[in-house]
N, C-alpha and C positions, 0 to 999 in steps of 0.2 A: 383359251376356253376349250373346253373336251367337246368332241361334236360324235354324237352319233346317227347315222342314217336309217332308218326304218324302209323297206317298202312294203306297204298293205299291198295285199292282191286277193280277191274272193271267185269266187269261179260261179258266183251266180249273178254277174252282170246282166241288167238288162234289155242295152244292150244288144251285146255281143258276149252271150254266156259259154265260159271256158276259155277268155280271152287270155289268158293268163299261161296256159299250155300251148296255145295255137304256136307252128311253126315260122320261124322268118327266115329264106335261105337269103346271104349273104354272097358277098364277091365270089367266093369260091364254090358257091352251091352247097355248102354244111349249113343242114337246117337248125336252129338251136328256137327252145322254147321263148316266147314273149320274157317269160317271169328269167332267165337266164341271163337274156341279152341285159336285163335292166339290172339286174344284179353286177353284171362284170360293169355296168356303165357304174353303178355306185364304188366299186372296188378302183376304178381309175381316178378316183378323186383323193386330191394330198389331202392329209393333215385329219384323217377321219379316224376314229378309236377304233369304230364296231359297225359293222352292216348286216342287219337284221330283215328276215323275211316276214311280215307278219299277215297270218292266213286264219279262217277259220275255215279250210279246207283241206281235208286228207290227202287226196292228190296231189296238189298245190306241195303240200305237207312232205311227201315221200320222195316228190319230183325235185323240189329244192335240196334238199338233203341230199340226196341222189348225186347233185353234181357240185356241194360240199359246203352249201349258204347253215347259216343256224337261223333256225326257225322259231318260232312265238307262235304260239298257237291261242288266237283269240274268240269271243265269240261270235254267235251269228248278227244278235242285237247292233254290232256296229251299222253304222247308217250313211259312212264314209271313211273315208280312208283317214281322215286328220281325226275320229273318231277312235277309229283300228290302230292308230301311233301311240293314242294318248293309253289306251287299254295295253298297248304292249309296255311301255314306258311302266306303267302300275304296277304291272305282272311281275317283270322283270325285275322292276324295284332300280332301275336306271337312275342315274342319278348326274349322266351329262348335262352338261353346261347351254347345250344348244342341239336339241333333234330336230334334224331333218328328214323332211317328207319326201321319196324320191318315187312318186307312183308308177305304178308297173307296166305304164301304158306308154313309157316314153322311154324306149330305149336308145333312141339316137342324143340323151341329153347332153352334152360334151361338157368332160370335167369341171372345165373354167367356170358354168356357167353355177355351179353346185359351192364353187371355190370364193367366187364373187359374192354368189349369195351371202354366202357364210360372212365372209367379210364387211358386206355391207350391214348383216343385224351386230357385229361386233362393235361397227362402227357410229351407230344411233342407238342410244340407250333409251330414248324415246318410244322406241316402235316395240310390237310385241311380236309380230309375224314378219315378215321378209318372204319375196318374192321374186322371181325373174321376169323383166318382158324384154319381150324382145321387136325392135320395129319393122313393121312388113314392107318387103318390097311391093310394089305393082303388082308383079305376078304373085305373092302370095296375098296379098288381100284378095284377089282375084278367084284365087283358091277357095278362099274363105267364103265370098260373097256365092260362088259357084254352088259350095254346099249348102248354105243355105236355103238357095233358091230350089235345090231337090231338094227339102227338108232333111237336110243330115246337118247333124253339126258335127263339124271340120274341127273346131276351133274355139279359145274362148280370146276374147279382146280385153283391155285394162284400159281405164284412164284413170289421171291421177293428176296432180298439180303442182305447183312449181317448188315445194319441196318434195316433190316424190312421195305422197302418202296416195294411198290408193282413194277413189272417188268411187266409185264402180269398176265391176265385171260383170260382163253377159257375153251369153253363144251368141249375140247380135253380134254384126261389126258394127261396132263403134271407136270412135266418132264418127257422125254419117258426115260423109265429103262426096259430094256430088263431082267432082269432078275425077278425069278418068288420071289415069295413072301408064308412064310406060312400063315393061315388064322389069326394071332395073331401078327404077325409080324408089326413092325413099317415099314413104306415107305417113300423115299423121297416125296412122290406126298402128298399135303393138300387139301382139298376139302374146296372150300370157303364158307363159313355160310351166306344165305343172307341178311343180318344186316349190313347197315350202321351209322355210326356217323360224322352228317357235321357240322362243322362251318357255319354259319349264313350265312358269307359275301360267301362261296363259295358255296353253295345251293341255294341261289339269283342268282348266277351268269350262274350257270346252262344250264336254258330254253333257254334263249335267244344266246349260242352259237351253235345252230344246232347239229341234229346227225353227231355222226363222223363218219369217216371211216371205222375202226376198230370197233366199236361200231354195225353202220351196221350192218359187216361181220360176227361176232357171237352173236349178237343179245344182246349183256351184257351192261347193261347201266353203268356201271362204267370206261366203257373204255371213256369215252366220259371226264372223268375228266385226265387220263393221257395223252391223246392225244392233252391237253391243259396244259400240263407240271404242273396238280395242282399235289399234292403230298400225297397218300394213305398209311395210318399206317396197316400193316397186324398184329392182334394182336393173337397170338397162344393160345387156349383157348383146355382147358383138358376136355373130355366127361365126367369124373367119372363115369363109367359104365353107361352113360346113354348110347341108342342109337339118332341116329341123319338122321331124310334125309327131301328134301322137299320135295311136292306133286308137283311136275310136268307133270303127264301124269295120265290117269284113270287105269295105272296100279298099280298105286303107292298107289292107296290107299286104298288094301289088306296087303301092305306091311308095312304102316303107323297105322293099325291096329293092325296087329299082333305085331309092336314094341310097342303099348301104353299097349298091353296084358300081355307080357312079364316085362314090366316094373312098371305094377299095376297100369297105370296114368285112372282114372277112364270118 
């Protein structure tokens, strides 16, 4: 199946507006843009046709180009990023087997986990979306719960059921487990990766059914596909010591620093 990766990026987050240009210096101290880092992470992944930047921002626009991505230039009307794929998908007249959502806020996503995905919607003809989670250690639910309680969200969580279709997602942690957790320890709670992989026919189908409810109320664009009974593959994917988080807030990325330091990514 032909796969291509989209990443939406708009510079009027709200956020953290202009997330998209903000600098991340690396192991070596070279600072390289948000929207950069996430591009080469899309470029390290096997078996992808095409990786597309898709912006309805000039900046965004001149700055990607600049350092040699092809661009989509979409409108402002998107209302989300699986929104801003589906529009570039139109525009372009794409006509891949399987687009992937690789949003711009997660440049630490590590290949495999983008490789698995893909695999796993190849492998369920069933599901229309696919996704990654990934399960928190102690210390990172820890993280999670930490934001929360300053009202930042860190994070989104997933639960799902014994075939792996999705149940829910919220910036809660969920499931709630009272009990504590050591910092190594495995947890029932998974922290969703935000990566997805649609089928054609249900990423057209999209736009045109209005935000949901649920969707809304926590702000998560994927709710807007089970709230229309389409059906999401949660696909469990292993860190191998990497670490993992996205840039969601300007605090996040002292923290997205020090993991790229730790981990040598230059």
């Amino acid at each position: 199946m032909s796969v291509v990766i989209v990443i939406p990026a708009r510079h009027a987050s709200t956020r953290y507006p202009g997330k998209p240009l903000v600098e991340l210096r690396g192991a070596t101290g070279e600072g390289l843009s948000l929207i950069r880092r996430s591009w080469e992470a899309a470029q390290a992944v096997a078996g992808v046709d095409r990786v597309i930047v898709a912006t309805d921002d000039a900046r965004i626009r001149d700055h990607a180009e600049g350092f040699g991505a092809e661009v989509a230039m979409t409108s402002t009307a998107a209302r989300n990023g699986t929104e801003r794929c589906a529009e570039a998908v139109a525009t372009l007249g794409l006509t891949h087997e399987i687009v992937v959502n690789l949003q711009g806020d997660a440049p630490l996503t590590p290949s495999w986990f983008v490789e698995e995905l893909v695999a796993g919607l190849r492998a369920d003809s069933g599901a229309d979306v696919a996704t990654p989670v990934l399960r928190c250690s102690g210390a990172m639910r820890s993280d999670l719960i930490a934001d929360r309680v300053a009202g930042r969200v860190g994070g989104t969580t997933a639960v799902f059921g014994h075939d792996r279709r999705a149940l829910y997602f919220s910036k809660e942690v969920i499931p709630y487990a009272g009990a504590d957790f050591a910092p190594g320890d495995p947890t029932p709670v998974f922290h969703h990766v935000g990566v997805y992989a649609y089928r054609p026919a249900a990423l057209a189908e999209y736009p045109s059914w209005g935000e949901g409810r649920l969707e809304a109320l926590e702000g998560l664009e994927q709710l807007r596909f089970l709230e229309r009974g389409r059906r999401i593959l949660c696909v469990e994917v292993e860190s191998r010591g990497r670490e993992f988080w996205e840039l969601n807030n300007p605090s996040d990325v002292p923290k997205l620093e020090a993991m790229m330091q730790r981990m040598g990514i230059a």
